[in-house]
N, C-alpha and C positions, 0 to 999 in steps of 0.2 A: 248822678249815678257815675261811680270811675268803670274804667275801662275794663277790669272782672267783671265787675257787678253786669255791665251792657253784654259782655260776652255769652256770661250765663243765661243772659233771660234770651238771648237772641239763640244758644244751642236749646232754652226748653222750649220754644216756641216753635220748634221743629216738631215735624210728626213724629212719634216711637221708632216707624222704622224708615228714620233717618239713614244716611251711611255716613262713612267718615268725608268722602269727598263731598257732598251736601251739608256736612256742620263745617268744613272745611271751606267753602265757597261762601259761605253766609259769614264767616269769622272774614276771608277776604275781604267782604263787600263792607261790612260793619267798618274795617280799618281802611279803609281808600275811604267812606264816608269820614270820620273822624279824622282822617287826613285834611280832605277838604275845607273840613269846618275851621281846620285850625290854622291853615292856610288864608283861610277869610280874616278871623282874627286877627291875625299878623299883617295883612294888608295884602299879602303877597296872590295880590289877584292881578287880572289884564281886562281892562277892556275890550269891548266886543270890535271897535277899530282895529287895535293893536292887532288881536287874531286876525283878521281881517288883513293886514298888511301880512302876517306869516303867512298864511295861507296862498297869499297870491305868489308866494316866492318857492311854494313847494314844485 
């Protein structure tokens, strides 16, 4: 499925009465998922150490 196709079934999958900020958060969340995913693909992930060393440095 590209990434219309996912967008539309993800605004009909909404109730009727949806609002725009609710198709608008759900199209959000769809695209930080697909971020992520494509992020893994590429490799461009960290170890739960690595976090681990930022975190201690916050």
């Amino acid at each position: 499925m590209n990434i219309k196709q996912e967008s539309i079934h993800a605004i009909e999958s909404l109730p009727d009465a949806a609002n725009f900020e609710e198709i608008m958060y759900r199209l959000y969340v769809l695209e930080k998922v697909h971020n992520g995913q494509t992020a893994i693909l590429n490799g461009n992930i960290k170890t739960l150490d690595e976090l681990k060393r930022e975190a201690a440095n916050w």
